[in-house]
Structure formats: structure tokens, C-alpha cells
N, C-alpha and C positions, 0 to 999 in steps of 0.2 A: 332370534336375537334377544340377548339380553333385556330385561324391563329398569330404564334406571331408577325406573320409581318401587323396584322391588330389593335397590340394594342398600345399605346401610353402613355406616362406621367408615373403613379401610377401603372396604372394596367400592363402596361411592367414590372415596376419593380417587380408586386407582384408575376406577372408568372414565372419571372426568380430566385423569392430567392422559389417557388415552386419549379424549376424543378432542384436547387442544392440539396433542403432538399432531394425529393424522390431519385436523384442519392447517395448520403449518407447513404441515410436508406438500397438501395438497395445493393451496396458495401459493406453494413456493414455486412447484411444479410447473403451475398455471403462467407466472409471470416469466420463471425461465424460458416457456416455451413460444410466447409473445415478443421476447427481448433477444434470443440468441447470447445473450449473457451468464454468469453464473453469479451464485449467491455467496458470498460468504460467511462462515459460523462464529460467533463469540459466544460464549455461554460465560455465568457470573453465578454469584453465590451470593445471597442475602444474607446479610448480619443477624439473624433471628430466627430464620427458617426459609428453604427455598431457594430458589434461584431463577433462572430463565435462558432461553438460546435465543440470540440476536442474529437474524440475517439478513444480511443490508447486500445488492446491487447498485455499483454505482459507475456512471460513467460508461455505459449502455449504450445499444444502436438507438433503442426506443426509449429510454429511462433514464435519466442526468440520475434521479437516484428513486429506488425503492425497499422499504423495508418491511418484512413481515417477520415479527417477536411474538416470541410466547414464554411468558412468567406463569411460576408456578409457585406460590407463593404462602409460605403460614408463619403462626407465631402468636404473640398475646398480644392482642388490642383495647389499648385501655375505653374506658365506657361510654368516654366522653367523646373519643373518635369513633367507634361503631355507631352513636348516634348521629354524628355526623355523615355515614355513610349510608343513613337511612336505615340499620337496622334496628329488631326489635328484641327488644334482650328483658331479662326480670330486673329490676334496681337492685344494687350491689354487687351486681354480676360483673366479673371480669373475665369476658368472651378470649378465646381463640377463635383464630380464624385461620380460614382456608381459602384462596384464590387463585381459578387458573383462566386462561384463557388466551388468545389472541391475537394483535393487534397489527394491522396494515398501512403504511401510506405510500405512496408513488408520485413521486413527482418527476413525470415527462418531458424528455428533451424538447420535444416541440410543440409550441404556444397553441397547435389546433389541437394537442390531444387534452384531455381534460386532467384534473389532477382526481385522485378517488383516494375514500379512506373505509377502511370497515374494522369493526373490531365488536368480538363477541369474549362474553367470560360469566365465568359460575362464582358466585362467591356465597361462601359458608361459616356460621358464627358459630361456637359449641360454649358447654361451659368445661371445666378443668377434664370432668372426665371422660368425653369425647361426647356425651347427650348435646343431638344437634339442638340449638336454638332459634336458628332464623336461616335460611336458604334463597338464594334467587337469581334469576339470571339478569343478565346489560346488553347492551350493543348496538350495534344497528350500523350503516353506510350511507354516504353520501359522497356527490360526485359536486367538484369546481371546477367548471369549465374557465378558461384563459382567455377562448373565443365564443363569440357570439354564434353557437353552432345548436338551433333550438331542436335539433332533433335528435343531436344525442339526450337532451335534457326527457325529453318527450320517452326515447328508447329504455333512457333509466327506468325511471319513473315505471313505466307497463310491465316492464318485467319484475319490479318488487312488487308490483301489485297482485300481478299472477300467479306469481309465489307464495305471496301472502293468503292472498284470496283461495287458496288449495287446503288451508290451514282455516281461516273465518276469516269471511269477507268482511268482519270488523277490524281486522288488523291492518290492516294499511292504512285506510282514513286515520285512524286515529295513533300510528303510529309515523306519519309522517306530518301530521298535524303537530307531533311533540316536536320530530325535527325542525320543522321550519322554525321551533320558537326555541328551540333549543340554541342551534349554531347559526345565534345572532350578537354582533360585539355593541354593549349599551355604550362603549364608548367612541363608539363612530354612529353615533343617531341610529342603533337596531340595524346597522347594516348586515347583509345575511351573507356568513363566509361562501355559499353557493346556489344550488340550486334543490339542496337538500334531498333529503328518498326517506329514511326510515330510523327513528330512534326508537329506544325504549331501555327502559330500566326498573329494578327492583318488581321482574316478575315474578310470582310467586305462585305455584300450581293450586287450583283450585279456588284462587281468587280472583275478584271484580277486577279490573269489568267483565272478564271474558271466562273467567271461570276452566281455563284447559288444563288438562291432567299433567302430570310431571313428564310421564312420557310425550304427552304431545306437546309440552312447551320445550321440550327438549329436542323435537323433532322442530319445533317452528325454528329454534334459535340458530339448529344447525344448517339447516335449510337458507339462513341469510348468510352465515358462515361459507356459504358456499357460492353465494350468489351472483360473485363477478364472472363468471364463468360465461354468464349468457345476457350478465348487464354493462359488463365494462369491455368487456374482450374485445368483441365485435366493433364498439367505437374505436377503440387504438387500432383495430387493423383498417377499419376505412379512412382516419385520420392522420395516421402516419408518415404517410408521404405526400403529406398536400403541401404546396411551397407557401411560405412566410416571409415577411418582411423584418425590417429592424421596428417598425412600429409595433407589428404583433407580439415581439420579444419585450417590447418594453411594459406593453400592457400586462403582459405574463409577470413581467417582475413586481407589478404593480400590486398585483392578484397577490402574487407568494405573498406581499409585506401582510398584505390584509392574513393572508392565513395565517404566518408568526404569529401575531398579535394576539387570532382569535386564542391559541394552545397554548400560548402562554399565558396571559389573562384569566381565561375564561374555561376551558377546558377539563373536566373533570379527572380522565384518566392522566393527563397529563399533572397536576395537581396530587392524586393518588401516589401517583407512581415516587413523587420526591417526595413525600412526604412517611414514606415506608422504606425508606430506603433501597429501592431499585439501582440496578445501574442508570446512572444519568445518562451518560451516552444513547441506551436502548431508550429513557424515557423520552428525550429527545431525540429520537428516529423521524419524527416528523417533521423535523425542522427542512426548507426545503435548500438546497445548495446555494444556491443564489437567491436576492430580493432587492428591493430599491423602492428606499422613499424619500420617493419625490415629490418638488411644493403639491400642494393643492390646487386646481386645476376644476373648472364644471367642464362636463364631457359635452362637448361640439353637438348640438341635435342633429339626428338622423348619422351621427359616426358612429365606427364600430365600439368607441368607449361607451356608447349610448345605448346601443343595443345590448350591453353585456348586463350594466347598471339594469337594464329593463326586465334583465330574466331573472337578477337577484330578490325580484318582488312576486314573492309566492304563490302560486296555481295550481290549477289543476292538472296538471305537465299529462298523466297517464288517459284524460278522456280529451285531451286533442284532441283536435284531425289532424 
């Protein structure tokens, strides 16, 4: 196999809008064959460079709606927004950049299945004459549960560990430690949109804290790119068919408002994406079909509102019992 840390210029590029297409195809695959439904394509074209394929399921045996997008994305970014996007460029430089990757969410028919989101991507700064500047990878995944069900949380959780932990047993502590503080909205009191798994951003090979080569951060990154396979699957197929109430529904809508909220507000890719001109539609893939907000309400102790609130407060979910 190719080394990506051996290629340069074009063919960098070309391997990495590769290895978004086959995580796409393969994502795509994964929830077709969980759903019995199929996906549908839109593809778009950026005003400046670029474009992306949008494929949304909706209205599913298993899935009211899911969507897995992949942008692939370049053009001139003025200095002042690649510094806002965290990179590192010389002063007076006006970067090109390159961006590909991605992005998933699902949001399931029914209130026991959880909702999940992941989203991995490469982003690259150069200056006019394609000499790279700054390089790094994003991403990561996390699961919202509807219901108070603490063993999928626990199942999450073990198997990002595992995976991680094959890569350096530093990466999950400290990449789920970013989640947890990441997808929290500061204006609902730090409330946590779930029960988090794994973030990370602006890695860079060969730097702190973990110091991993381009190949192997490429290999960690793909490897969570892949990961619902053996972290989220397995709950939709044991949660599927459990029966619900009209209360459980209502608590689910209650969930979705809270997620709105977080992606719109607070959400970086979601932020990125309008702000570059993406298709909105694809950037609002996330949005979930239905929501509802309702008065404010303290959750009944010892109800199931109570128990859900209870797991939105961060642990150690993977060293259970």
C-alpha cells in the first residue's frame, strides 16, 4: 500500500479525495444494509472550487432520516479565516486551501434507537504555488441516546477505546475528554448534546502530544471513519424493535430540539460549511425531521426523563461493569 506520508502536491490530493469517496461508499453501504432502504445522490458544485455528493435516506424502516456527505472542497482563503480555522501560515500569505472528507448523522425512527453522528476530514493550506503550508486531520463520533438505555452508552464507548487503544492507549482518554467538553451547549447551563465518544482536531503528524507519523495518523483517523460498524450497528439491531410509548416519542423530540440547537449555535463544521459556501441543504443534513420545544419542565426523580439527564453527565462509560 501506498505511504500517504510519501506522496506530495496532486497525488496527495488525489489519494485523499480517494479515501473520503470509499469511506462514503462504505458508510453508505453499512446503513443501507441496517435499514433495507436506499440512499439517494445530489451532488453540487462550489462557487470557487469543488463540490460534494449528498446522500440522504429518508423515511426508512429503521431511519425517519440519515445522511452520509462528502465535500471536497478548494479555493483562496483569505488569512484572516485560515486563522480562524486554526492554521498556521507565514504573515502576508494568502493560503489556498484544500478540503475533503466525510460527514454523517442519523436520526432514527424509533426513540429506543440512539441518534449517532461521525465525521472525519483532511484539510490542507498551500501558498499560490501549490508549496504545502499547514496540513491536519478532524473528526471524531458521538452517540445521543432518546432513551435512558446505559448499555449502549457503555458499548459505545469500549469499542472506541479499543480501536483507539490499537493506535496509543493515549488516544481515547484524551480524545474523549475533548468530546465531552466539546458538544456542550453554554446556553442551556453546559448541557451535553449526549453521551459523547471521541473528538479531535488540527492533528498534525509528528506532533504533541502523541507525536504519530502521517501514515499512522492517517491510519488512526481512518479507523474511526470506519467505526460504526462495530459501535453503533449492533445497537440498532438490538434496539429496533423494542415497543414505545407516546411518552418515549415525546422525550425523543425533546432530544432532537436540544441537538438543533447544539449545530446550529455551536457546531464547528456546521459553521464551516455556510460560511464557504457549501450547499446548505447538505450542510444542514443534520437537521433532524421532526423536534418540539416544549415549556420547561424539571424531570420527575427516578423517571425515565431523569435517567437520560443522569447519563448526559460525563464518565467513564468504557471501564463499567
Amino acid at each position: 500500500m501506498t505511504s500517504i506520508g510519501s506522496l506530495v502536491g496532486t497525488r496527495r490530493r488525489d489519494a485523499m479525495a480517494a479515501w473520503s469517496a470509499m469511506l462514503q461508499d462504505e458508510i453508505t453501504t453499512l446503513f443501507e444494509g441496517l435499514d433495507g432502504g436506499r440512499f439517494t445522490e445530489a451532488t453540487w458544485d462550489r462557487q470557487g472550487g469543488g463540490g460534494g455528493r449528498s446522500r440522504l435516506l429518508t423515511e426508512g424502516d429503521v431511519f425517519e432520516k440519515a445522511g452520509v456527505n462528502r465535500a471536497l472542497v478548494e479555493g483562496i482563503l483569505p488569512a484572516e479565516a485560515a486563522a480562524r480555522l486554526g492554521g498556521n501560515i507565514p504573515a502576508g500569505t494568502t493560503p489556498h486551501f484544500f478540503a475533503t472528507g466525510v460527514s454523517v448523522v442519523v436520526h432514527p425512527r424509533s426513540p429506543m434507537v440512539p441518534t449517532t453522528h461521525l465525521n472525519v476530514r483532511y484539510f490542507e493550506l498551500t501558498d499560490a504555488d501549490g508549496t504545502r503550508l499547514d496540513a491536519w486531520y478532524g473528526g471524531g463520533t458521538d452517540l445521543t441516546p432518546m432513551h435512558p438505555f446505559a448499555d449502549d452508552a457503555r458499548h459505545f464507548h469500549r469499542v472506541l477505546k479499543a480501536r483507539s487503544d490499537a493506535h496509543d492507549p493515549r488516544l481515547y482518554p484524551a480524545y474523549k475528554a475533548w468530546c465531552d467538553e466539546y458538544f456542550r451547549s453554554p446556553h442551556r447551563a453546559n448541557e451535553a448534546r449526549g453521551v459523547g465518544g471521541v473528538f479531535f482536531d488540527h492533528l498534525r503528524p509528528s506532533e504533541p502530544p502523541f507525536g504519530l507519523s502521517t501514515d499512522g495518523l492517517h491510519a488512526y483517523v481512518t479507523e474511526m471513519g470506519r467505526v460504526l460498524g462495530e459501535a453503533y450497528a449492533p445497537i440498532v439491531r438490538r434496539r429496533r424493535a423494542t415497543p414505545y410509548t407516546g411518552r418515549d416519542i415525546a422525550l425523543q423530540l425533546h432530544r432532537r430540539a436540544r441537538y438543533v440547537e447544539f449545530n446550529l449555535l455551536h457546531d464547528r463544521g456546521t459553521l464551516f460549511g455556510l460560511q464557504t459556501g457549501a450547499r446548505t441543504e447538505s450542510v444542514l443534513m443534520s437537521m433532524p425531521p421532526m423536534a418540539a420545544w416544549a415549556p420547561a419542565e424539571a424531570a420527575t426523580p427516578g423517571s425515565i426523563e431523569a435517567a437520560l439527564d443522569a447519563m448526559l453527565v460525563p464518565r467513564d462509560w468504557a471501564s463499567e461493569a
